[in-house]
C-alpha positions as CSV (number, residue, x, y, z in Angstrom):
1,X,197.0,2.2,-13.5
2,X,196.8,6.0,-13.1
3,X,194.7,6.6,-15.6
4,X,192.5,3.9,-14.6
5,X,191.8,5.6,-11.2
6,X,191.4,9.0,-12.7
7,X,188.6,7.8,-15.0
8,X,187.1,5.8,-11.4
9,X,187.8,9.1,-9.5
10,X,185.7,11.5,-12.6
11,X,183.1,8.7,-12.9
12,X,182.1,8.5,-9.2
13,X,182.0,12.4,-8.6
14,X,180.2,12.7,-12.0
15,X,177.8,9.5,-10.6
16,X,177.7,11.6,-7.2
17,X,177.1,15.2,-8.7
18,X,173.9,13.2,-10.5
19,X,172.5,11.9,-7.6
20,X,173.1,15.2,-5.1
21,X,171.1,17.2,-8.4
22,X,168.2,15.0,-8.7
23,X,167.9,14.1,-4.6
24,X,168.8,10.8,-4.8
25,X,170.5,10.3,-1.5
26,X,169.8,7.2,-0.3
27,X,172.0,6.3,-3.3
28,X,174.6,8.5,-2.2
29,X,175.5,6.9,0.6
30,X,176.5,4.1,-2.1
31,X,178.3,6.6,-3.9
32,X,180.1,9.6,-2.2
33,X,182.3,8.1,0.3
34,X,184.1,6.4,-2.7
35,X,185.5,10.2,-4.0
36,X,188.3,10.2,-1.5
37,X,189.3,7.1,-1.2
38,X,189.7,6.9,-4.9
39,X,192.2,10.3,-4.9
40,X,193.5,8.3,-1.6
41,X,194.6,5.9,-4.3
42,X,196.4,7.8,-7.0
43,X,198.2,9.5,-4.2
44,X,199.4,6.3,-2.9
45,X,200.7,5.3,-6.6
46,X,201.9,8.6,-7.3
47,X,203.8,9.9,-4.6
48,X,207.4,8.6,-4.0
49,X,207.7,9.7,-0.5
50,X,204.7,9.7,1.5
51,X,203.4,12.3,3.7
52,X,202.4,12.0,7.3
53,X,199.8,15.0,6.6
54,X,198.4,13.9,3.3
55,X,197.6,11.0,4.9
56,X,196.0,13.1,8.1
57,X,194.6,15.1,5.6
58,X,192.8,12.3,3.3
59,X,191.2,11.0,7.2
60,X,189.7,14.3,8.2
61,X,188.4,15.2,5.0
62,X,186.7,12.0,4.8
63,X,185.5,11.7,8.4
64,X,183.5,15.7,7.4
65,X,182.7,14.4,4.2
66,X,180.5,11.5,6.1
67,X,179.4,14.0,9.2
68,X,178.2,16.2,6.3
69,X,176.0,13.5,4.7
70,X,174.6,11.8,7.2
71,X,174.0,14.6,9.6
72,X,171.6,13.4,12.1
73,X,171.7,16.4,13.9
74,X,173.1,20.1,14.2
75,X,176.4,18.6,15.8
76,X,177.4,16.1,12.8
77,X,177.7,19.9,11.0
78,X,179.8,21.6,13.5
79,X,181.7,18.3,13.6
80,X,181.9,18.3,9.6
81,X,183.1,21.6,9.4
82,X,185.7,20.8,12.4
83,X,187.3,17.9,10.2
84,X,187.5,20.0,7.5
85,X,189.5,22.6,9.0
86,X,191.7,20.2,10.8
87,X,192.1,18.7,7.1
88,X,193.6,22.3,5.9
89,X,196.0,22.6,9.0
90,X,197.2,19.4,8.2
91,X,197.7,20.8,4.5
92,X,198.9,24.3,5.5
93,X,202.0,22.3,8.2
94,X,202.9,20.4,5.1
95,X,203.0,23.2,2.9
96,X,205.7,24.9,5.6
97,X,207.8,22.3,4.0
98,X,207.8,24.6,1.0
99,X,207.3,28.2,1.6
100,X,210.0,30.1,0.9
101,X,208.5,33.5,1.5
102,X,207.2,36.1,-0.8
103,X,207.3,40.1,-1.6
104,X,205.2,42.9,0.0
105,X,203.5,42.9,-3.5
106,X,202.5,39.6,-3.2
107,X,201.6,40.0,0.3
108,X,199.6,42.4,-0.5
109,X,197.5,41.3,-3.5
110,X,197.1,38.2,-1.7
111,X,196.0,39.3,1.4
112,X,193.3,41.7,-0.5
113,X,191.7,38.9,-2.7
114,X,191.0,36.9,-0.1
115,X,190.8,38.9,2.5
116,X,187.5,41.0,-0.1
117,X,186.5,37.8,-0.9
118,X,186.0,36.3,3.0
119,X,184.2,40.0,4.3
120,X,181.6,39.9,1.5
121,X,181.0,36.4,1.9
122,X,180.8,36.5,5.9
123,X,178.8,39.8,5.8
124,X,176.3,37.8,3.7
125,X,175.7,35.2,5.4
126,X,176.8,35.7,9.0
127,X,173.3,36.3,10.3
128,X,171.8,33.3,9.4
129,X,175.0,30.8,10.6
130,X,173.2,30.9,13.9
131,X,175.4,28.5,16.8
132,X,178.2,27.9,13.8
133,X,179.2,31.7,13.2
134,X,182.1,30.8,15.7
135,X,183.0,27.8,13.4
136,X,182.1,29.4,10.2
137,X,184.7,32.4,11.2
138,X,187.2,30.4,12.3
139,X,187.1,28.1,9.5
140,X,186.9,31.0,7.2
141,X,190.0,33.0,8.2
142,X,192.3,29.9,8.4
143,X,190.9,29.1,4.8
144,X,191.5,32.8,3.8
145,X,195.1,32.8,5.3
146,X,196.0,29.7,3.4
147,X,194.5,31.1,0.5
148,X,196.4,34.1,0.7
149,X,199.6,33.1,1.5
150,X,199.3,30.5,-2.2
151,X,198.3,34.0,-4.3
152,X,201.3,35.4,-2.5
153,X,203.6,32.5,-3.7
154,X,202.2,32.3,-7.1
155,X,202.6,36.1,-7.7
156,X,205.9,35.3,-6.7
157,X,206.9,32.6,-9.1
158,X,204.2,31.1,-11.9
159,X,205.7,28.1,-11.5
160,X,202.9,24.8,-11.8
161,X,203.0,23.4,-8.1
162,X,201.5,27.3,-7.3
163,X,199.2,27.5,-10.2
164,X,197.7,24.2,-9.0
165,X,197.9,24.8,-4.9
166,X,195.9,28.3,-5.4
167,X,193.6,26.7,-8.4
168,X,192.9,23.9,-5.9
169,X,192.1,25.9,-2.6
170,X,190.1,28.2,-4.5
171,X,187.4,25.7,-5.9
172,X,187.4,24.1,-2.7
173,X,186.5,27.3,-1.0
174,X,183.7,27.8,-3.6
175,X,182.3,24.6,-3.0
176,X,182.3,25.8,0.7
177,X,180.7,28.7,0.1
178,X,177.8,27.0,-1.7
179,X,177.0,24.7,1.0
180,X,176.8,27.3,3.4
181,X,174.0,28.8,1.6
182,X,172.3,25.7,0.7
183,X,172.8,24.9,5.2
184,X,172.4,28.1,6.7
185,X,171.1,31.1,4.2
186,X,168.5,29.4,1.6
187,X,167.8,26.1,4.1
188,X,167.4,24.2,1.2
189,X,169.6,22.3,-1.7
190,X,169.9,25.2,-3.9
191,X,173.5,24.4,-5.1
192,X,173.3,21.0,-5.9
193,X,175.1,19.2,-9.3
194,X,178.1,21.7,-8.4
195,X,179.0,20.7,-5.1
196,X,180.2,17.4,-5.1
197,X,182.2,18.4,-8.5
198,X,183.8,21.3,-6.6
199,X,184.6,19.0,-4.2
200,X,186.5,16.0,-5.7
201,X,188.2,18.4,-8.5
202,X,189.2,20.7,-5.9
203,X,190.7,17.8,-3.5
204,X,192.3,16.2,-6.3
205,X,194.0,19.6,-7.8
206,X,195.3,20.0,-4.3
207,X,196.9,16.8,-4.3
208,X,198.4,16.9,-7.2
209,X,199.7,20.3,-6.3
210,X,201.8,19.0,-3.2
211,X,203.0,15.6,-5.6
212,X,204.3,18.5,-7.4
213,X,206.3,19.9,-5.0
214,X,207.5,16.4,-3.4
215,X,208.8,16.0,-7.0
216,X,210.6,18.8,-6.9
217,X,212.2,18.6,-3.0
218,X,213.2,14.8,-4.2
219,X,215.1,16.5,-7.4
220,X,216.6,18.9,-4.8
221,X,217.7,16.5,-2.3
222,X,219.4,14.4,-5.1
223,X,221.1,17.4,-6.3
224,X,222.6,18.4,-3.2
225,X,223.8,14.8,-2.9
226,X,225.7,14.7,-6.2
């Protein structure tokens, strides 16, 4: 069954990275709000012990996901990018399941990657957010801070669940970035086939990251009870 999904899930963001590239949006409607659902759907098979927050999480970045497209106005955007930050709170609560801390080394490189990587971008762009630089730095700093804190944790220990968790975040945050230059700095699609990839690959590396770490808190827990 899983690898039925997964070919559904690559198929449909493939399908939806076509359509996005040549214009076609009438069709996405058809065709994007099916990229969630179907990483809703592996998660449900995969995961042992469901999550509150994942579930939270799959709702809000769904709910942005539509604001985004249909946008009617300047509020669905502000309203899109609200989801989506509620979506990483809900990730960033669950992940305080996990975190165990890291060194001032970590810390450090961490904190500098991201922390570069959020000033160049924001110095960019921040004169053309208009009424969303409020949103657009909020947004930004919690995204950065989450960021940060998985460098610190994979510095700490290479271990998969971290290689996957900062992978994850970080083509998210990519895909961000180009759709705030297509909104707010060119005004126009300029990013286009790479978005809706970013997206779905992005979500679904971050998902598998925390079915990861559920694995391994399960293993633990049995542990402790033998």
């Amino acid at each position: 069954m899983k690898p039925l999904i997964i070919t559904v899930f690559i198929l449909v963001t493939l399908l939806d990275s076509y359509l996005y590239g040549q214009d076609l949006k009438n069709y996405q409607f058809y065709v994007e709000p099916l990229i969630i659902p179907s990483i809703f759907l592996y998660y449900l098979i995969s995961s042992k012990k469901k999550s509150l927050m994942i579930f939270l999480a799959f709702l809000f970045v769904w709910m942005g996901d539509m604001f985004l497209m249909i946008e009617l106005s300047p509020d669905f955007l502000k309203w899109a990018v609200f989801f989506y930050w509620i979506m990483q709170l809900c990730f960033f609560k669950l992940y305080s399941n996990y975190w165990k801390g890291y060194s001032f080394k970590a810390h450090f490189l961490g904190f500098l990657i991201y922390g570069s990587y959020f000033s160049v971008f924001l110095n960019h762009v921040y004169s053309s957010l208009g009424d969303m630089k409020l949103h657009g730095i909020i947004y930004g700093l919690t995204l950065s801070a989450f960021g940060s804190i998985t460098i610190m944790n994979l510095l700490a220990k290479a271990t998969m669940k971290n290689i996957l968790l900062c992978f994850g975040i970080l083509i998210f945050s990519i895909r961000d970035v180009f759709l705030t230059y297509n909104k707010k700095y060119f005004n126009e699609d300029f990013f286009t086939y790479s978005i809706p990839i970013l997206h779905g690959i992005g979500f679904f590396i971050i998902i598998s990251a925390f079915l990861h770490f559920e694995k391994q808190h399960l293993e633990t827990q049995k542990e402790i009870v033998q």
